[in-house]
C-alpha positions as CSV (number, residue, x, y, z in Angstrom):
1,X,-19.9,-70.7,58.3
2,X,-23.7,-71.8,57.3
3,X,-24.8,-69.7,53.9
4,X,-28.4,-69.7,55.3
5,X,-27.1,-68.4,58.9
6,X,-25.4,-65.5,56.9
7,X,-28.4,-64.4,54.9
8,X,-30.6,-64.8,58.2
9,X,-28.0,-62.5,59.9
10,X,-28.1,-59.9,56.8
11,X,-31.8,-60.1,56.9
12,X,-32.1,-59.7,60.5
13,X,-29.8,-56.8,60.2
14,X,-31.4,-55.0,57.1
15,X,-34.8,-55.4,59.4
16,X,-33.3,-53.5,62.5
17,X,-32.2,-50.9,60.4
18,X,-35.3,-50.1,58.7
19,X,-36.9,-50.2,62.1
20,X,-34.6,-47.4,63.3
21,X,-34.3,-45.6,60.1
22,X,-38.3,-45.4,60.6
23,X,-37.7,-44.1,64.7
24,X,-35.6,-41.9,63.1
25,X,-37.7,-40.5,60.6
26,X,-40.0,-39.1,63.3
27,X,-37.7,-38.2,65.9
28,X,-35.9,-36.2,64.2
29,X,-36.3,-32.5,62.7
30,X,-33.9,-33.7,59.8
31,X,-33.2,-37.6,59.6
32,X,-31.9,-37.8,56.2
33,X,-28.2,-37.6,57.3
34,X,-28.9,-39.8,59.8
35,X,-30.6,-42.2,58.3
36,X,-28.3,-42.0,55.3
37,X,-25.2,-42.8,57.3
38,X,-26.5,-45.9,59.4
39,X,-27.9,-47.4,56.1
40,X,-24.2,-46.9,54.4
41,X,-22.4,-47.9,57.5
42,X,-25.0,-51.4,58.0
43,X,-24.2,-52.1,54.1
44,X,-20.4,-52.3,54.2
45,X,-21.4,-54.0,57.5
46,X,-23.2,-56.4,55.7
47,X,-20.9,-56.6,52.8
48,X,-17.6,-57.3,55.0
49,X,-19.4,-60.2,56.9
50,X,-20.1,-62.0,53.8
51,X,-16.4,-60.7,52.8
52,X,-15.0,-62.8,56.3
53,X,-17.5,-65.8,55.7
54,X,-15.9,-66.0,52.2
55,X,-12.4,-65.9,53.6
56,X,-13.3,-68.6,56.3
57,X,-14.4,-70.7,53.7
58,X,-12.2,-70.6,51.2
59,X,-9.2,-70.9,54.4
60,X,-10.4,-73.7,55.4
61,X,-9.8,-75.8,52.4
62,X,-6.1,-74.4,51.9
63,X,-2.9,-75.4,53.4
64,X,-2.2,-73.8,56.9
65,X,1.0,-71.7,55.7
66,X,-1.3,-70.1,52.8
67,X,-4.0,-70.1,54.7
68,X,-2.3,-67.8,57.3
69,X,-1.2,-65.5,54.6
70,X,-4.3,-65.4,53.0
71,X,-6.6,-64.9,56.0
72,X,-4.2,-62.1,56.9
73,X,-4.7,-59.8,53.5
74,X,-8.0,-60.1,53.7
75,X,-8.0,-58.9,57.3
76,X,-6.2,-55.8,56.5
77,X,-8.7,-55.6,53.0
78,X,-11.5,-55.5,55.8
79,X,-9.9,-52.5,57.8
80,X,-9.2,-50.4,54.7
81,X,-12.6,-50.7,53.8
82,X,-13.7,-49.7,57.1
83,X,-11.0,-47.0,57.3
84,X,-12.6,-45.7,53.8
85,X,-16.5,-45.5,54.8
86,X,-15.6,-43.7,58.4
87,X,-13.6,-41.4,55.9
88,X,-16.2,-40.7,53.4
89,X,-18.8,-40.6,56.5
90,X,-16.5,-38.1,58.0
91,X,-16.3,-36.0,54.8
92,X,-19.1,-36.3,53.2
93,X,-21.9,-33.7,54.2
94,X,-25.1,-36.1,53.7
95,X,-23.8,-38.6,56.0
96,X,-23.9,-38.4,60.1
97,X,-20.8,-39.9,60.9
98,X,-22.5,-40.9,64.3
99,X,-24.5,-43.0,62.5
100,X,-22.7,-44.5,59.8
101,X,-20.4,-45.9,62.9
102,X,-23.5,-47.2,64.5
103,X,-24.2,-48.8,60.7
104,X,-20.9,-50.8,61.0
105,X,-21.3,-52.2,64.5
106,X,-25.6,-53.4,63.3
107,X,-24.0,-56.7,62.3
108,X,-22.7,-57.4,65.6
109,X,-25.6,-56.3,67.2
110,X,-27.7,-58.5,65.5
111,X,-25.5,-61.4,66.2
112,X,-25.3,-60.8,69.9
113,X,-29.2,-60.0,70.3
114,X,-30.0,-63.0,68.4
115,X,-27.7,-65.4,70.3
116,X,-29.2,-64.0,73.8
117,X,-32.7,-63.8,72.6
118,X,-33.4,-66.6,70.1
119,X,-32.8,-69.7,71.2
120,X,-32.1,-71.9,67.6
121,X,-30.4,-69.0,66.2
122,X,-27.4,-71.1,64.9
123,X,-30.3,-74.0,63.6
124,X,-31.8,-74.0,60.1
């Protein structure tokens, strides 16, 4: 994977956020929960697609037995960290669990509105 194509996904990501966190702000009688749990959920988002570029990476350049074995722990890394922010946004009273699931899927959003709407998204 392209570092630059990464950061442009995080930016574009951190920028549809905002926009919603903003909607939010004035639809809503109380958006602080809200806006709370989609910024936590796009973080760790964020954070576990530079967690999988790293993997790719660095599995690329090992042997294809160790590579398996790596890619694979850092897979299941991936889901426990994702099974840890739906359990703190299911727990925890300042953040709308609705929303911090939305937070997790911004990435993919942004990658599949950027693919069908911008033509040289994959060029630097």
């Amino acid at each position: 994977m392209n570092n630059k194509l990464v950061f442009k996904i995080a930016r574009r990501t951190i920028v549809l956020v905002l926009l919603i966190v903003g909607i939010f702000a004035f639809v809503f009688k109380d958006p602080r929960p809200i806006a709370m749990g989609l910024i936590f959920g796009s973080l760790i988002s964020i954070v576990n697609f530079k967690l999988l570029e790293n993997t790719i990476s660095k599995a690329i350049k090992m042997p294809p037995n160790r590579a398996t074995s790596y890619t694979i722990a850092h897979y299941f890394a991936r889901y426990i960290i994702y099974f840890v922010v739906l359990l703190v946004g299911a727990k925890a009273d300042y953040l709308n669990l609705i929303s911090t699931i939305g937070g997790l899927f911004s990435v993919k959003f942004v990658i599949l509105s950027s693919n069908i709407l911008d033509k040289n998204f994959t060029k630097n």
